[in-house]
C-alpha positions in Angstrom: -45.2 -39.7 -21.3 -42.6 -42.1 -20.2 -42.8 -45.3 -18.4 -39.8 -45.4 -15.7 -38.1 -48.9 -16.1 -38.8 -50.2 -12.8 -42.7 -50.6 -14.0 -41.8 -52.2 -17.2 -40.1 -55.4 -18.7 -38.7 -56.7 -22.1 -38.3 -59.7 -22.7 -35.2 -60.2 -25.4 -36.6 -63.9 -26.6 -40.7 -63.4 -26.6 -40.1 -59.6 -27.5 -43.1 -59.1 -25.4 -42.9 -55.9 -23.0 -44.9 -56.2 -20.0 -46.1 -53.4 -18.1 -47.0 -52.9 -13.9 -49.4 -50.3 -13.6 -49.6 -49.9 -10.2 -48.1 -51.8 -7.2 -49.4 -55.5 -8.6 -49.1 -57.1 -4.8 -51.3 -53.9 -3.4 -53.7 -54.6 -6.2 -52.2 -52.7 -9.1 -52.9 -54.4 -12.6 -50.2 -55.6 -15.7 -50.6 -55.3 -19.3 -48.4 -56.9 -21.9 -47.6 -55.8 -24.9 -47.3 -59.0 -27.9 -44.5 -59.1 -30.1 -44.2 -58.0 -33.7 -44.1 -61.7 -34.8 -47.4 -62.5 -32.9 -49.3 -59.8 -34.4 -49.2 -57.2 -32.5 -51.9 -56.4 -29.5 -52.1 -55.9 -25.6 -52.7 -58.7 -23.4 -54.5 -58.2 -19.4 -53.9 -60.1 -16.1 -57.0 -61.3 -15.3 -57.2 -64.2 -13.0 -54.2 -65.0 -13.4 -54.7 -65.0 -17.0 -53.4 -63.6 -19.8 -56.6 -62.2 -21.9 -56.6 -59.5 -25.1 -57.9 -56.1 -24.0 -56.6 -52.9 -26.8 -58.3 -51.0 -24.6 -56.2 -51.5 -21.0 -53.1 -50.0 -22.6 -52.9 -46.4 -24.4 -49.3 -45.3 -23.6 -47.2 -44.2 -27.0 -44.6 -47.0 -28.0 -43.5 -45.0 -31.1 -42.4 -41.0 -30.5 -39.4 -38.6 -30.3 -39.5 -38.9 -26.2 -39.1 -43.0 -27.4 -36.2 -42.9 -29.1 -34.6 -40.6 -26.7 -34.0 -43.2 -24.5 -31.5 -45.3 -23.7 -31.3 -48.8 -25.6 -31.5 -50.7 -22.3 -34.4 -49.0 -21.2 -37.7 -51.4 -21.9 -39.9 -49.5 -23.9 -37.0 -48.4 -26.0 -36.0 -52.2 -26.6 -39.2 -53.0 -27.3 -39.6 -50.0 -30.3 -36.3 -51.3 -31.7 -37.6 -54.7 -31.9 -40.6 -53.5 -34.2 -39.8 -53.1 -38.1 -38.2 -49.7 -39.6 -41.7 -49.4 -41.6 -43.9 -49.8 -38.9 -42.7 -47.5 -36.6 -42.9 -44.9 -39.4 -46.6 -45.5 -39.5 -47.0 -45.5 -36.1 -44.8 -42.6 -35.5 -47.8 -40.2 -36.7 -50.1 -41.0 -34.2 -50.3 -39.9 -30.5 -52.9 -42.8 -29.3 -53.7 -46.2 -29.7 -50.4 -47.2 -31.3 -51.2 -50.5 -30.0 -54.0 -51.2 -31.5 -52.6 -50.2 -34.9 -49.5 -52.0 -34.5 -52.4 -54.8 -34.8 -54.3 -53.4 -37.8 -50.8 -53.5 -39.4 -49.9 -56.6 -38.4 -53.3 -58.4 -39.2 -53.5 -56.9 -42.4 -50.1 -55.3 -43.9 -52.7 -53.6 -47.0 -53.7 -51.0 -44.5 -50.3 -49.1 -44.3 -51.2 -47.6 -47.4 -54.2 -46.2 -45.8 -52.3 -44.9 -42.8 -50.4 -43.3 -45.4 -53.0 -41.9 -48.0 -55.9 -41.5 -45.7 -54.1 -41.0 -41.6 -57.1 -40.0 -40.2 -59.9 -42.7 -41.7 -57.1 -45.5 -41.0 -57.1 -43.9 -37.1 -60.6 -43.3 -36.7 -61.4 -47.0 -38.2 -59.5 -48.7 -35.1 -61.8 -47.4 -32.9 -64.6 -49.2 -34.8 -62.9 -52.8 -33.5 -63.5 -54.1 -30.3 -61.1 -54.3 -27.2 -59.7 -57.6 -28.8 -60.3 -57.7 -32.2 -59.0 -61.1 -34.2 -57.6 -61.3 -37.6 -60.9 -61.6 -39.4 -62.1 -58.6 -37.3 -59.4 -56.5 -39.0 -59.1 -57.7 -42.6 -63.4 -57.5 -42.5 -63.1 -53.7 -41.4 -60.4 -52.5 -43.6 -61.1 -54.3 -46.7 -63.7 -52.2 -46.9 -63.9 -49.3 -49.4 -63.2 -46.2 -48.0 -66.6 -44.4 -48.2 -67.9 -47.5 -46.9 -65.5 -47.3 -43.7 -66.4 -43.6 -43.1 -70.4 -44.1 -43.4 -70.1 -47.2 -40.4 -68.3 -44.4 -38.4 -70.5 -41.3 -39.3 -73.7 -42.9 -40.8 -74.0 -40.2 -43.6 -70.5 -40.3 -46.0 -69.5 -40.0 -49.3 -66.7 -39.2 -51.7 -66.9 -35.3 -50.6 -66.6 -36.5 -46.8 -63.8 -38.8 -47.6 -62.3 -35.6 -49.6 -62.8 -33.0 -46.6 -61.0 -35.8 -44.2 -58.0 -35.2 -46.7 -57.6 -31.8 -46.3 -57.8 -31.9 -42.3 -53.9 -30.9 -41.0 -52.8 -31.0 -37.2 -55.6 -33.5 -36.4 -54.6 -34.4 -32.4 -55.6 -38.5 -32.9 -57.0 -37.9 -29.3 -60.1 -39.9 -28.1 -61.9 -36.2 -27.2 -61.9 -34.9 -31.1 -63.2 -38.5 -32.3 -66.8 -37.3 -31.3 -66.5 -34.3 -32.3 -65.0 -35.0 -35.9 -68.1 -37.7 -36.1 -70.5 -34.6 -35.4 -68.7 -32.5 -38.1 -69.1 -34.8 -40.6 -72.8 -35.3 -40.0 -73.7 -31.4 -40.3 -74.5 -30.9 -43.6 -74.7 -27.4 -43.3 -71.3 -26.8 -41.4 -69.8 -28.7 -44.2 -70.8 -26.7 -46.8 -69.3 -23.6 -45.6 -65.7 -25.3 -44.8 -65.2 -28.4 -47.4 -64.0 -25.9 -49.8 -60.8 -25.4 -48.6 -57.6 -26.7 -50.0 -56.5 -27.1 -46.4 -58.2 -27.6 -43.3 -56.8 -27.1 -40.1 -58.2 -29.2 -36.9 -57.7 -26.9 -34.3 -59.2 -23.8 -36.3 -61.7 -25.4 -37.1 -62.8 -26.6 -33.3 -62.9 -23.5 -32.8 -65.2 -22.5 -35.7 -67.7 -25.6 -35.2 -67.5 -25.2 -30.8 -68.1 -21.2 -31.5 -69.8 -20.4 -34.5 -70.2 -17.2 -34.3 -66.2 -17.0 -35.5 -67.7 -18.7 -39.0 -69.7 -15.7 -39.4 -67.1 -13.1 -39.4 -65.9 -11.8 -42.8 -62.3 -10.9 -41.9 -62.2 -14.8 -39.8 -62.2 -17.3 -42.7 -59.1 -17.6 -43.9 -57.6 -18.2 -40.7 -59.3 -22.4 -41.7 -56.5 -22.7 -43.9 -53.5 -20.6 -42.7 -50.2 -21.9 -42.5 -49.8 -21.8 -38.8 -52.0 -22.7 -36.3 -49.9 -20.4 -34.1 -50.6 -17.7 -35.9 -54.2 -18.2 -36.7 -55.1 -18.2 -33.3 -53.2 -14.8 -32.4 -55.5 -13.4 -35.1 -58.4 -14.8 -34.1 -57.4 -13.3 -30.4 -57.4 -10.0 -31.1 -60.3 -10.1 -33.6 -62.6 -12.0 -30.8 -61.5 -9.6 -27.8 -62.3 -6.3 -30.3 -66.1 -7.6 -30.4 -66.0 -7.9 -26.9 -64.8 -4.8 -26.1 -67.2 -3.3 -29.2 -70.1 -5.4 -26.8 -69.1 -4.0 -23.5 -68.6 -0.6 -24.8 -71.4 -0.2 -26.0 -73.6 -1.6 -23.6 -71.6 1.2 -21.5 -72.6 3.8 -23.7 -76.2 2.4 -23.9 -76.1 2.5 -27.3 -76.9 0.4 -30.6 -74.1 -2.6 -31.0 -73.2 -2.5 -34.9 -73.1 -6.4 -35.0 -73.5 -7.0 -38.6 -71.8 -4.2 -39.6 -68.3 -6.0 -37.2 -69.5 -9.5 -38.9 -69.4 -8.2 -42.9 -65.7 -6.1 -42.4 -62.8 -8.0 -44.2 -60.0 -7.2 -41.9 -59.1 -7.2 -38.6 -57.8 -3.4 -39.1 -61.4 -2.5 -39.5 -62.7 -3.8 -36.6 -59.9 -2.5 -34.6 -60.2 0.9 -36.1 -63.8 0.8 -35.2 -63.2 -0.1 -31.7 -60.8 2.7 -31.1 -64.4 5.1 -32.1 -65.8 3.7 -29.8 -63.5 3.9 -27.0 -63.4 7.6 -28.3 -66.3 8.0 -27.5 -66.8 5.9 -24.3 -63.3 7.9 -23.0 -65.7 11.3 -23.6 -68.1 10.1 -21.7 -66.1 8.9 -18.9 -64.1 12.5 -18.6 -66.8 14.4 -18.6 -68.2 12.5 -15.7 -64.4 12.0 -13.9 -64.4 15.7 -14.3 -67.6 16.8 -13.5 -66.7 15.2 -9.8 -62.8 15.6 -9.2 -62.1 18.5 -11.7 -59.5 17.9 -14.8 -56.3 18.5 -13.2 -53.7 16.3 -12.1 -51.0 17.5 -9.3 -47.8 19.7 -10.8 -45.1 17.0 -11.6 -42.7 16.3 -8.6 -39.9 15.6 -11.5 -37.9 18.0 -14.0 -39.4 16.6 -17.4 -37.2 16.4 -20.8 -37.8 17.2 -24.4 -37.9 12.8 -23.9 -40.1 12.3 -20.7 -43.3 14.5 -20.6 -45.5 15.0 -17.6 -49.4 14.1 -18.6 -50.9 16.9 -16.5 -55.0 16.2 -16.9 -57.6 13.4 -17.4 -58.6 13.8 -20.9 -55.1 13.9 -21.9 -54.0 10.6 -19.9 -57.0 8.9 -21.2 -56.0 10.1 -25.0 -52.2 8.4 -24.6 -54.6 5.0 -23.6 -56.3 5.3 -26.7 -53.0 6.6 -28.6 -51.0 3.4 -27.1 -53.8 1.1 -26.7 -53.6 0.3 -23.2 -55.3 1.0 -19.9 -53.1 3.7 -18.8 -56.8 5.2 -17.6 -56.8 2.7 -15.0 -54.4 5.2 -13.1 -56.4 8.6 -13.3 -57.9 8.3 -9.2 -54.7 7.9 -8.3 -53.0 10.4 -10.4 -56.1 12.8 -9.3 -54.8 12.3 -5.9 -51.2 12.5 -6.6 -50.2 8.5 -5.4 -48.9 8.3 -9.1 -47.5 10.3 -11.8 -47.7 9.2 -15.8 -45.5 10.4 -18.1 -45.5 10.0 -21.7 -42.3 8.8 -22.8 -41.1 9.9 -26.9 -37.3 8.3 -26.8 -35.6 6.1 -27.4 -38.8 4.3 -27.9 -42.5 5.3 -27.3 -43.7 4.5 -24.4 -45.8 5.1 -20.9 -44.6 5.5 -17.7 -46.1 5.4 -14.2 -44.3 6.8 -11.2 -45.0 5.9 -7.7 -44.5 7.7 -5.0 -43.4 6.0 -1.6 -44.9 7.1 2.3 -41.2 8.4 2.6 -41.5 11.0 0.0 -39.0 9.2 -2.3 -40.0 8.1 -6.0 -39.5 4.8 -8.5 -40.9 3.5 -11.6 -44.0 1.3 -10.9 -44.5 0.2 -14.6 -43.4 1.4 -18.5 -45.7 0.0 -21.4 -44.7 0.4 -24.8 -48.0 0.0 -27.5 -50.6 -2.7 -27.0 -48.8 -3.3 -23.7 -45.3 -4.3 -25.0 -42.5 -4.6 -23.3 -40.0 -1.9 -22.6 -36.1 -2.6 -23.9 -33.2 -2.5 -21.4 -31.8 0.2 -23.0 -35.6 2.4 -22.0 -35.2 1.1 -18.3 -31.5 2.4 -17.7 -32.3 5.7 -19.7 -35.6 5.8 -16.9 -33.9 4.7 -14.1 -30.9 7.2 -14.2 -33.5 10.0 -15.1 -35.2 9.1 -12.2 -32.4 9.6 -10.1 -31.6 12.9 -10.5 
């Protein structure tokens, strides 16, 4: 987030940038941001006083968005006043800049800590007060390391100091500080993660917020893939199997293999056992369609091709679901009645149509799903559209 120029000031000969938040004269409030040369720090109107308060001001002074802008803009002139080497440090983190543009400036020794140790030099800050003086700083972080991380999480040592190491993609936002303080005082969660070469944060929210993901067998590796991106994709598709293995068979009123899902290695087997299921969840539900509307779907109102095939019956329609893995099912009441027709398309690429047809008797493509609900290519819709215009 930016500050537009019309709410901020630098000041060339303090280097001081002072900050309006809100309409002062309706009531509004100013911050002010001290210069390198004065150590750093952010400074409150109070009274019409200038008093410390870290806390009043938590916007970034150091990011890509920064040094974007223009070198007239304020907060722009005020990064270019800091030094080359303290912008790098501060360049890492996404909050309280301000208050480690301080630390820094208090005590230069703690840069190597930023550097060696990001997260303990971040999560330290938050152990000093809203104005915290030299002595405040140099107290704090001449402190040995273990010794730092026990005043934050009461229970530390050189393993806890370790596991902080291997965390990647930590978000330096006030909402995972309490959460990264609980971590480290389960004994038990640690165990199971700490042996990881690499940690990262946002996996492994998800495995302390939802620990039933740490049980799965085919899940833990995802704590130390390369991309978060990724992981989580994985970790989609394995989470909404085992719901749909849950729901299944609740439908089918029969036994949930829950351990048997938790001990499988790969996210292949679970899938592979959820198809089964759906197997035999789609029996179930065609012999009961059937029972009450009869198996047949209406003749098809279009010439098929060696390419476009008519799916003519409700086991058969619920089969290409299964085949594609999509809810092409959805549609068999209204292709019992004849509102829509689903064709199973076999070139230039696999896929499943549905075509609608209007209160005027005419016809157009409501929908075409390739596998697992891709997509269709361009080259699929023109083939469709001109077949459908015949």
């Amino acid at each position: 987030m930016i500050i537009d120029p019309e709410y901020c000031e630098f000041d060339p000969a303090s280097q001081r940038l002072t900050v309006i938040l809100g309409l002062a004269s309706e009531g509004g409030f100013q911050v002010r941001l001290r210069s390198w040369n004065e150590g750093g720090g952010v400074e409150l109107m109070e009274g019409g006083r200038w008093k410390r308060n870290d806390d009043a001001f938590d916007f970034p002074i150091v990011s890509d968005d920064v040094s974007d802008l223009e070198p007239t803009h304020p907060v722009r002139a005020y990064h270019d006043a800091l030094p080359a080497d303290v912008t790098k440090v501060l360049r890492q983190f996404s909050s309280l800049q301000c208050r480690l543009l301080h630390v820094i400036g208090q005590f230069p020794e703690s840069a190597e800590m930023a550097d060696s140790e990001p997260i303990l030099f971040w999560l330290a800050s938050n152990m000093l007060g809203p104005a915290p003086s030299k002595a405040d700083v140099r107290r704090l972080y001449a402190r040995r390391r273990v010794s730092i991380l026990e005043s934050f999480c009461s229970a530390s040592s050189r393993s806890h100091l370790k596991f902080l190491s291997k965390i990647c993609e930590f978000g330096y936002l006030f909402k995972d500080l309490e959460l990264l303080r609980r971590i480290l005082n389960d004994g038990e969660f640690l165990k199971r993660v700490r042996h990881y070469r690499q940690i990262n944060w946002p996996v492994l929210k998800v495995f302390y917020t939802q620990r039933y993901v740490m049980d799965l067998g085919c899940a833990k590796d995802c704590l130390a893939a390369g991309s978060c991106r990724d992981a989580f994709r994985y970790l989609y598709k394995v989470c909404r199997d085992i719901r749909g293995i849950r729901m299944m068979c609740k439908m089918l009123e029969c036994e949930n293999p829950e351990q048997q899902v938790f001990a499988m290695k790969s996210a292949f087997q679970i899938r592979d056992l959820h198809d089964k299921i759906a197997r035999d969840l789609s029996i179930k539900e065609r012999e009961t369609i059937i029972a009450h509307y009869g198996e047949l779907f209406p003749p098809s109102p279009l010439k098929e091709t060696k390419d476009i095939e008519y799916i003519s019956n409700v086991g058969d329609l619920l089969e290409e679901g299964l085949v594609m893995r999509h809810c092409a099912g959805e549609f068999v009441y209204q292709a019992l009645r004849g509102d829509v027709f689903i064709y199973r398309v076999h070139a230039p690429e696999r896929a499943t149509m549905a075509v609608q047809r209007s209160a005027d008797g005419s016809f157009s493509i409501e929908q075409v799903k390739l596998c697992r609900n891709g997509k269709a290519s361009e080259e699929t819709w023109e083939i469709l559209n001109a077949w459908i215009s015949i």
